[in-house]
N, C-alpha and C positions, 0 to 999 in steps of 0.2 A: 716201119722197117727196122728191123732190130738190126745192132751195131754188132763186132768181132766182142766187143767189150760186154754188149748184154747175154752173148749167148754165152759166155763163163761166169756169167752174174750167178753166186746160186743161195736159193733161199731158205731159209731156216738151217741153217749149217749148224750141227753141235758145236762148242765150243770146249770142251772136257777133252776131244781129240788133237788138239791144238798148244794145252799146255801141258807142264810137267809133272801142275797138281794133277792133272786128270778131273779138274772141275770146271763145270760150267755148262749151260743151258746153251740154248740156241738164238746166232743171230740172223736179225733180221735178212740180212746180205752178206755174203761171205765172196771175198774175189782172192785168189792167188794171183799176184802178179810176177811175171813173167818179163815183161816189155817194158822198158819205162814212160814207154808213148801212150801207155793206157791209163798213166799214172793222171791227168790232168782229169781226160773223162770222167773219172770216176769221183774224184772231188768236186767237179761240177752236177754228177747225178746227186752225191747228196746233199749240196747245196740246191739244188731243184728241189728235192723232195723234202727237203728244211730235214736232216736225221744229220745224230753225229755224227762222226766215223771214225774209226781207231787203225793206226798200223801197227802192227803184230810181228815182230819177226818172228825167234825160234820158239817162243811163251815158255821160257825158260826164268822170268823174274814178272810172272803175273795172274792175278786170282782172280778168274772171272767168276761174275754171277751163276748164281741157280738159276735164276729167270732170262740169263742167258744177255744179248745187248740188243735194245731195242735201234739200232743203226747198220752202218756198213762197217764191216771190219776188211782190213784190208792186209792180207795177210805178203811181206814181202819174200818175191820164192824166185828174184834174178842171181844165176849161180856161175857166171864167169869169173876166171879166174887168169891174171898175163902175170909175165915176169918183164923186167926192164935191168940189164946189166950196165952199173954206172966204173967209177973210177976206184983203186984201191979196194980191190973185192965186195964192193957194196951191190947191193940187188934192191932193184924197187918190187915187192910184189903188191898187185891193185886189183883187190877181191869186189865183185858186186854184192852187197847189202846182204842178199840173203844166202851167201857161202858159210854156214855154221864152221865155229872154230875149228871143228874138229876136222873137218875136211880139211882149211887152211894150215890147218898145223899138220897133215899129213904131205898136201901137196909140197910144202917146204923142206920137210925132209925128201921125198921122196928125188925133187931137185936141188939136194946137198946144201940146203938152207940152213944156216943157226938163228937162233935170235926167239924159238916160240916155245922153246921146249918149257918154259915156266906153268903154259897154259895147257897142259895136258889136264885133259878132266874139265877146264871153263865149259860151261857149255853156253848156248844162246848161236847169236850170229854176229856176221860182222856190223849190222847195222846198229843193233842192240849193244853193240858192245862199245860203239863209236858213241852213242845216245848218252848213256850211264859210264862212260868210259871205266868197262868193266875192266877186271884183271883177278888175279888170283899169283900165290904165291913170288909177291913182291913185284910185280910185271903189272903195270898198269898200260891199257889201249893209248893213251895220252905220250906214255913214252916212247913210242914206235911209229907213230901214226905220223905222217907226214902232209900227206894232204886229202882233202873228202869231195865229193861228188853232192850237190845238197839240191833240194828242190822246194821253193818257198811255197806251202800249200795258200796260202793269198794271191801269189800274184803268176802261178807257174815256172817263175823263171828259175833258172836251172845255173847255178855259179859253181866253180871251183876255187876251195879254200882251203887255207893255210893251216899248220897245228893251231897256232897262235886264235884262229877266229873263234875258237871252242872255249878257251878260257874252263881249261880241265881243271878240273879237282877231285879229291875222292866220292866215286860216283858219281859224280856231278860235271854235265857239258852245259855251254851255252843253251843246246837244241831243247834242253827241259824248257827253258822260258823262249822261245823263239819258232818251237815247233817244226822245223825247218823237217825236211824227209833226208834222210842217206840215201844215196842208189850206189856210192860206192868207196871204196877206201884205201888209201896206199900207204904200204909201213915198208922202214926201213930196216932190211935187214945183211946178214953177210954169208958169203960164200965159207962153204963149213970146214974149221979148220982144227977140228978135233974131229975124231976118228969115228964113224958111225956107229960101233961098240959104244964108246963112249958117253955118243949122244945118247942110245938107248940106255944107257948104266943110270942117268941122269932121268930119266922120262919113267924108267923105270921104281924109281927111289920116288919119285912126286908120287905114280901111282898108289906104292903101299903107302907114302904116308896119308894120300887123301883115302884109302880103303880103311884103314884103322881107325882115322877120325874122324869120317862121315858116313852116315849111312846110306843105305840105299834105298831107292821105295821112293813113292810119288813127292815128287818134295818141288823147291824152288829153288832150293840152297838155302844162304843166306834169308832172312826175313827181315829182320832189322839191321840197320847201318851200324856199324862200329861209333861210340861214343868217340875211340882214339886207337889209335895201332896198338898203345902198348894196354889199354883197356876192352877186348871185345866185347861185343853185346851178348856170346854166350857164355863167356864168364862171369856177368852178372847172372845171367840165369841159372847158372850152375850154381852161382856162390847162395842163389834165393832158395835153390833145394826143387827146381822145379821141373828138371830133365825128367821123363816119362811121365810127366800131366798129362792125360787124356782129357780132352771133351769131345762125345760122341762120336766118330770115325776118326779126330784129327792128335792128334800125341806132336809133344815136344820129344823132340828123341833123346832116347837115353842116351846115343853116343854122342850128342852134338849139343847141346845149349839154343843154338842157335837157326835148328832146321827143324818145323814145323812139317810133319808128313801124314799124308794122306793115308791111312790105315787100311784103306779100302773102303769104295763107299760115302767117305767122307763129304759134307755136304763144305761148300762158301762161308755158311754162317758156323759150322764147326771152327776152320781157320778163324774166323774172325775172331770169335769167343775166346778161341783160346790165345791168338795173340792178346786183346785185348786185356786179357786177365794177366800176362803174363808180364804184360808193359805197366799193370798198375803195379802187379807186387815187385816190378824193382822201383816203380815209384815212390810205394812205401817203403821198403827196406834201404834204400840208397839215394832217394831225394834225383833220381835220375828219369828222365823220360827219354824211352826209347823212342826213335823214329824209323818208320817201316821204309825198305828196301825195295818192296815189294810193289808194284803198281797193282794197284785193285780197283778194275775195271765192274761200276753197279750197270743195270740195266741202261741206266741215261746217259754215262761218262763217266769218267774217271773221280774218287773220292778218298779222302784220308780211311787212316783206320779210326 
């Protein structure tokens, strides 16, 4: 008798639709989750059927295979969203996992929120962002983040935690080594007290500067981690001479050092290559070894570059 959980079970799902390279093959099992009560199920199917499984939020920082994943992906798609009004104009808002920033940072203005305007343009979700404790212009997830919703995929159990449990750093949570799941997130912000003008002047001004400096077109962002804030990893590439390297559909962008784009067409092994090459020649030229940003999901699991 098939379960609510098998009949959304769906098989051979592309995965090229799912991220922002626009690459990748098909998995085995593909589930949207919706419900967090289907969350245990389905780590139990693929612990039955002995296959990895990967959770996926917005694949906005991930290069899936050409041959696609031989497992369950499990793509996180719970999208509520509350507000909590505390003391001295403070607001708690507590996004589910898979509320992409961009929503979040709309719903907050839209209810006279400040505090997100930095991340206009992040893309990804809030679970992804809670994971990698993303951020963008100076705004890191770690500094807002008050408490997380987690689900231990060992044992199911389902705990609420503190900033403090994550043990943030630049790009870096706990959850990388602990594996734990989001199902949801609460950041602290404030009731807005500059003028909606204002705000937009501000949201406005991030926009053209990331239009200027980054391109557009199938990308991830970022690819490699900054060596240091005040050294990024595209100004070694720029200083290498290496902005507009092609191999085969994939180009380093000429506007950006640092963003790796699909040209169209662009295969897995294109990205790879041309990171690859790109990470050796600031090796040679600056005795530096880049490390990737980027999760690169092969057909079996997850693997370095």
């Amino acid at each position: 008798m098939l379960t609510k959980t098998d009949l959304k079970l769906v098989l051979t799902e592309k995965l090229s639709k799912y991220s922002t390279f626009q690459i990748g093959g098909p998995a085995d099992f593909f589930y949207k989750l919706e419900d967090p009560a289907d969350l245990n199920p389905l780590l139990q199917f693929a612990k039955k059927k002995k296959i990895p499984y990967f959770i996926l939020g917005g694949g906005s920082n991930i290069l899936f295979d050409d041959k696609g994943f031989r497992g369950l992906i499990i793509k996180i798609d719970n999208k509520n969203i509350e507000l909590e009004f505390g003391p001295k104009d403070s607001v708690t808002i507590t996004a589910d996992a898979g509320v992409s920033i961009a929503t979040l940072l709309d719903f907050s203005i839209k209810n006279n929120l400040s505090g997100l305007e930095k991340w206009v343009g992040l893309p990804g979700t809030v679970g992804g962002a809670v994971r990698g404790n993303a951020g963008c212009n100076g705004l890191e997830t770690g500094e807002i983040l008050t408490e997380a919703t987690l689900v231990n995929p060992k044992t199911g159990k389902v705990n609420q935690v503190e900033n403090k449990y994550f043990n943030f750093k630049y790009r870096h949570s706990k959850l990388k080594t602990t594996k734990e799941i989001v199902l949801s997130a609460s950041f602290k912000l404030k009731k807005r007290k500059i003028s909606t003008e204002e705000q937009k002047k501000i949201m406005s001004e991030i926009r053209q500067f990331r239009i200027t400096k980054q391109p557009f077109g199938a990308s991830t962002g970022s690819f490699f981690l900054n060596p240091s804030p005040q050294k990024p990893a595209g100004l070694f590439i720029e200083q290498a001479g290496l902005k507009g390297k092609t191999i085969g559909k994939a180009q380093i962008s000429p506007k950006h050092g640092n963003f790796l784009v699909n040209l169209g067409g662009a295969t897995a092994q294109d990205i790879l290559k041309l990171a690859r090459f790109a990470r050796q020649a600031i090796k040679h030229k600056f005795g530096l070894t880049l490390k990737e940003e980027v999760q690169i999901l092969s057909a079996k699991g997850l693997r370095k570059l």
